[in-house]
N, C-alpha and C positions, 0 to 999 in steps of 0.2 A: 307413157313417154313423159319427158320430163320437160324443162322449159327454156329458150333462149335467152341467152341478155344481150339484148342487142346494143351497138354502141353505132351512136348515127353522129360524124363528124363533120362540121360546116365549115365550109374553106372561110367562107368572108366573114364571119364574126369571129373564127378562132376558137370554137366553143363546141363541148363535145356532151352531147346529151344520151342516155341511156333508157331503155327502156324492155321487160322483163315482158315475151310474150311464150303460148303454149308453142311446142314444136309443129303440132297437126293444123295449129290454123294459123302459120306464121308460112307457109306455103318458101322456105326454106332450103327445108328438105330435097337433097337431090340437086341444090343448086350447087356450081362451081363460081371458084374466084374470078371477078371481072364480069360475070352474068349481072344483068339490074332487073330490079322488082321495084311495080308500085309500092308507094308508101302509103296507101291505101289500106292494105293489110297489117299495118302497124299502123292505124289511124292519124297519118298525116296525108291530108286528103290534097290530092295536086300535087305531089310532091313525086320523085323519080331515086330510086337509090341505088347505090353500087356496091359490089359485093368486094372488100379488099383482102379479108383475111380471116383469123379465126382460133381458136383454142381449144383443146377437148379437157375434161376434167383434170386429168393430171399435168395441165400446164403446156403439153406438146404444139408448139406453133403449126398451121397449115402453111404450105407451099405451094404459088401458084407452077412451077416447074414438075411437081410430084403428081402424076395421076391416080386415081383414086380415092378410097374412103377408110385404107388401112395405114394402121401406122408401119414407117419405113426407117431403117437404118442408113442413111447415106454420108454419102461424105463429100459435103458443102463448105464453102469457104464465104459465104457471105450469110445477111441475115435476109428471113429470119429464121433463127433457130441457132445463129451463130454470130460471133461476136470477132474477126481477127484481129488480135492486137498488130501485129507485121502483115506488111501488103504480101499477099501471094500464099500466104497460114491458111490451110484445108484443115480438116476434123471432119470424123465421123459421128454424126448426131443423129437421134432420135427423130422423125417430125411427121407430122399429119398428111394425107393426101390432099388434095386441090379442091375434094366434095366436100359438101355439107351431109352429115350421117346423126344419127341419134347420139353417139358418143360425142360432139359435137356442144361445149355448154357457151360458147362467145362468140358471137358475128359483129366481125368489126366492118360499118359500112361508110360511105361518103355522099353527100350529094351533088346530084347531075342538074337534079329539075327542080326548084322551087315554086312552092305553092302560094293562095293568095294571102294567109294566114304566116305570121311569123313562128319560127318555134318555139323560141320564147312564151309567146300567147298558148302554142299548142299542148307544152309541157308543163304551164303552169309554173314558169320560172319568171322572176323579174328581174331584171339586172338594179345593183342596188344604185343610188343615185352618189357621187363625188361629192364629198362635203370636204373644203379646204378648212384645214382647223388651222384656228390660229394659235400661234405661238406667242403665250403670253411669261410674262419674266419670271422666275422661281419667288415666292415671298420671302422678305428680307433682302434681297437684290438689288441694289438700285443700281441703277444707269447708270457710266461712266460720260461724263465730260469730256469735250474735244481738247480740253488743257489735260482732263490725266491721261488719254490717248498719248498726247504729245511728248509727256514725260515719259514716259514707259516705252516710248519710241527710240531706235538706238539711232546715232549720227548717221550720217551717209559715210559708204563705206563699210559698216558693221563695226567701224571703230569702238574703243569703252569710249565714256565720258571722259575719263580724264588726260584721254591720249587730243581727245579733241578739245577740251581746255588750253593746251598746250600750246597746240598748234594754232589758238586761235588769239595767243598772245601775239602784238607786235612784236620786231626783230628790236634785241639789244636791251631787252627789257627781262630780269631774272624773276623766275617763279619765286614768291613770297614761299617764306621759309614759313614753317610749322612752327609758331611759339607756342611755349610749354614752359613750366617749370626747370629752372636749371636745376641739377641734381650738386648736393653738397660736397663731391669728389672735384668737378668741376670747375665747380667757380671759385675755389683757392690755386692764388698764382703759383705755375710751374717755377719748379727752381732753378730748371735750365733756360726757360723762357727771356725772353728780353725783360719783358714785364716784371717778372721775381729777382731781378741782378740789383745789386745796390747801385748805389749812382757812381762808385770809383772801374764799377765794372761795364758801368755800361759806356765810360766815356773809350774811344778810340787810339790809339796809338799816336797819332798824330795832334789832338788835344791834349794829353800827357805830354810830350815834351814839347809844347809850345809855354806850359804853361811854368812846367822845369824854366825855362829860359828867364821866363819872366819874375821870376822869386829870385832867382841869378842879378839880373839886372836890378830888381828891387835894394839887393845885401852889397852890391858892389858901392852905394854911394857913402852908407854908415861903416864900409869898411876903412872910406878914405879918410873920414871927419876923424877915426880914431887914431890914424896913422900921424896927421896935424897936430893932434892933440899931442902927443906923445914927443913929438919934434918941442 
């Protein structure tokens, strides 16, 4: 005969221990799912264990609903041995009787009764101890300052910067223009411009003949002086 692997599962630490005994003196044999055995027989001594389930070499799950020690063809809709993706999905599968038999290589069990020994201590396992590491900076890294925080921080609102510039000029007051180089297209006077008219162009219609009038009135008095003359 060959050998169990037993698998012994502890509700209150969450921790599942294993342990590899012969079939004839594992007093197994013959048992069904939901029967318990001292843990005695697997050297936890005080301890009480429950029989849940199980696997035969080729992987086939037992079922506590299936009587017997033969493998059976049925058709189940839940596990174990089956898996339904849609509620109410049956299949026909392979699966193990309810006994424990020599074909028989995984007994999955639980405990009922705890002993005065922990398992821990009894399996020769420690749990390792929480070491909090600390998280130190990458080298070359340094620290940022609560002032480059603050830069790199955007406005309220999620505004840009320069929407918030703006807005945080007083009313009636015009944003400063961008000085620059004026470009040499530029700063030569347009010809149409007021600024490029010569001065007979830029005077108005109304300064032209006031001033007509006045060279009138200027020529009328040397017209009379010649007129005397001439008498």
């Amino acid at each position: 005969m060959g050998n169990f692997k037993v698998v012994i599962s502890d509700s209150k630490s969450r921790k599942a221990y294993q342990k590899d005994i012969e079939q004839s003196a594992s007093g197994l044999v013959r048992k069904k799912i939901g029967e318990r055995l001292p843990g005695s027989a697997l050297g936890l001594q005080g301890y009480e264990l429950e029989i849940t389930g199980g696997s035969d070499s080729d992987g086939f799950p037992m079922r506590r609903d299936v009587e017997g020690i033969a493998r059976k063809r049925i058709l189940i809709s839940s596990v174990p041995g089956f898996h339904p993706g849609i509620k109410g999905h049956r299949k026909r599968k392979s699966v193990r009787g309810n006994t424990i038999s020599a074909d028989i290589t995984q007994v999955n069990t639980k405990v009922v009764k705890y002993g005065a020994e922990p398992l821990d201590k009894l399996f020769g396992s420690k749990p390792e101890p929480k070491t909090e590491k600390e998280e130190k900076p990458a080298e070359g890294s340094k620290e940022k300052t609560p002032e480059e925080h603050a830069k790199k921080e955007k406005p309220a609102g999620g505004k840009p910067e320069e929407e918030a510039k703006t807005e945080a000029m007083p009313a009636g007051e015009e944003r400063p223009k961008e000085s620059g180089p004026i470009p040499a297209e530029e700063s030569k006077p347009a010809e149409n411009t007021k600024e490029g008219r010569k001065p007979e162009e830029k005077m108005g219609v109304k300064e032209m003949e006031s001033r007509a009038q006045d060279k009138k009135a200027e020529s009328k008095p040397d017209e009379e002086d010649k007129e005397k003359a001439k008498k």
